[in-house]
C-alpha positions, 0 to 999 in steps of 0.5 A, a space after each residue: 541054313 537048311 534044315 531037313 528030316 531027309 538024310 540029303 538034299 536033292 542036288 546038293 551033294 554032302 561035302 563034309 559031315 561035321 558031327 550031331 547037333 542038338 538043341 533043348 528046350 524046356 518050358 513051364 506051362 502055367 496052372 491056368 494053361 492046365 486048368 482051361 487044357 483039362 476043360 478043353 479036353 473034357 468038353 472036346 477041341 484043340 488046346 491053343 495055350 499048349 499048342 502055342 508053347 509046344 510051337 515055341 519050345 520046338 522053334 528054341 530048340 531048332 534054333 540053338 541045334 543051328 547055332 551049334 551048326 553055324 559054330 562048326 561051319 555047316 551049311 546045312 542040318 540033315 536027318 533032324 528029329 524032333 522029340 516031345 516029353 512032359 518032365 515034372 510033377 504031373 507033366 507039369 513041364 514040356 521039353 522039346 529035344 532037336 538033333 541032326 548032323 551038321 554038314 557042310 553041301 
């Protein structure tokens, strides 16, 4: 299935739109993620740990966005955005929302 931040796809004419999908992902990072993030961040660099479960929340939540797609008969998924909050005490939890319109090209 396409799945695009365009609200088209070149050369492929939308035939039917099919209503808003949506996606959710919801992961706990572990005190050892926050721990070595702080010191990561104090010291400089990139935090591989919240990397890793930013990417794998953001790979959930699309993933269930196309299912709800594929149940409508889409083909394709269009004008998706992505967005990103920390929930929880202290931010303690990463939640990844994804949404777009099921259409069938």
């Amino acid at each position: 299935m396409d799945v695009s931040t365009t609200h088209a796809l070149e050369g492929r004419p939308v035939k039917e739109y099919l209503g808003v999908v949506t996606g959710e992902a919801i992961l706990g990072a572990n005190l050892f993620k926050d721990l070595f993030a702080g010191i990561r961040d104090l010291v400089g660099g990139r935090s591989a740990a919240y990397e890793k479960e930013l990417r794998r929340a953001r790979e959930i939540a699309i993933e269930e966005m196309t299912q709800q797609a594929t149940e409508r008969g889409a083909t394709a998924v269009i004008g998706v955005d992505l967005d990103y909050e920390t929930i929880g005490d202290g931010g303690s939890m990463l939640m990844v929302t994804a949404s777009g319109t099921a259409v069938r090209v």
